[in-house]
C-alpha positions in Angstrom: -11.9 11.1 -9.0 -12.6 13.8 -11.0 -13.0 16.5 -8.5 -9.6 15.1 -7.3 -8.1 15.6 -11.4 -9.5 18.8 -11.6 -8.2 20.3 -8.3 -10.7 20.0 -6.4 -8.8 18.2 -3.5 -11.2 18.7 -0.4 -14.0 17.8 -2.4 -12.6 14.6 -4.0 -11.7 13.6 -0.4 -14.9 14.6 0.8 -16.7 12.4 -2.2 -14.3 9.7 -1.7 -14.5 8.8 2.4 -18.8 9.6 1.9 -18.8 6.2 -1.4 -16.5 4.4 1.3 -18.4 4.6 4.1 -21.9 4.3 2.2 -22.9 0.6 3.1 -25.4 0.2 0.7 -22.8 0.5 -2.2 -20.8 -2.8 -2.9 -18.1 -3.4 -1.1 -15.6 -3.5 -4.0 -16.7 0.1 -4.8 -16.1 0.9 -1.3 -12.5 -0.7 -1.6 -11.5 1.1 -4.2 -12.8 4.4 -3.0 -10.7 3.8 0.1 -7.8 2.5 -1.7 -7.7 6.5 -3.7 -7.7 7.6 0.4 -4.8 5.9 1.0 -3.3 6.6 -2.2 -3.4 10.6 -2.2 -2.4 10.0 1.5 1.0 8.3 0.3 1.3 11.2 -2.2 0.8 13.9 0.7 3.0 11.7 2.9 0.8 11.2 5.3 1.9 7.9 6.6 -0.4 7.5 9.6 -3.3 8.1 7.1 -1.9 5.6 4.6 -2.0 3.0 7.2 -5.4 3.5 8.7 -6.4 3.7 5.0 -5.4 0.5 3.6 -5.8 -1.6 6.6 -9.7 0.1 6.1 -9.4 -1.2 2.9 -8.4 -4.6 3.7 -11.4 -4.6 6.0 -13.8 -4.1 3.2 -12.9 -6.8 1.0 -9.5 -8.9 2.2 -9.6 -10.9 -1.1 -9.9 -8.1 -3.4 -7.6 -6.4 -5.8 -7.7 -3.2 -4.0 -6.8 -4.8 -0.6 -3.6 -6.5 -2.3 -3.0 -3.1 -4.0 -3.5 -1.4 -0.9 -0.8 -3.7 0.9 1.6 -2.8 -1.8 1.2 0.8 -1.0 1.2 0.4 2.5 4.4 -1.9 1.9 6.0 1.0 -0.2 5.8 3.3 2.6 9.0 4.9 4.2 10.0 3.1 7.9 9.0 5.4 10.4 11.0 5.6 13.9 
């Protein structure tokens, strides 16, 4: 998150999908990591992302905060034709 507050876009992304695919890292860390994905997906409008994202996210851990966030964000989405 860091890289990703300082600027450092491509990095952060980078750092972010490598702790989300990483399966020796819990899977709430994974979550969340994913959940960030989606998250500066919905800030780049990347819909398609936001979607494959948070349903990624729901994967991980379906009972978790971050899944239930990440349905929010995926609810918050614009329709798309």
């Amino acid at each position: 998150m860091s890289q990703l507050n300082g600027g450092e876009l491509a990095a952060g992304e980078t750092a972010l999908k490598a702790i989300g695919a990483d399966p020796a890292l819990p899977k709430n860390v994974r979550a969340e990591a994913t959940y960030h994905l989606a998250s500066r997906a919905a800030e780049a409008g990347r819909a398609a992302d936001v979607k494959k994202f948070a349903d990624e996210v729901s994967k991980l851990d379906a009972t978790g905060s971050w899944a239930r966030r990440a349905t929010m964000l995926l609810a918050s989405q614009p329709v798309t034709a």
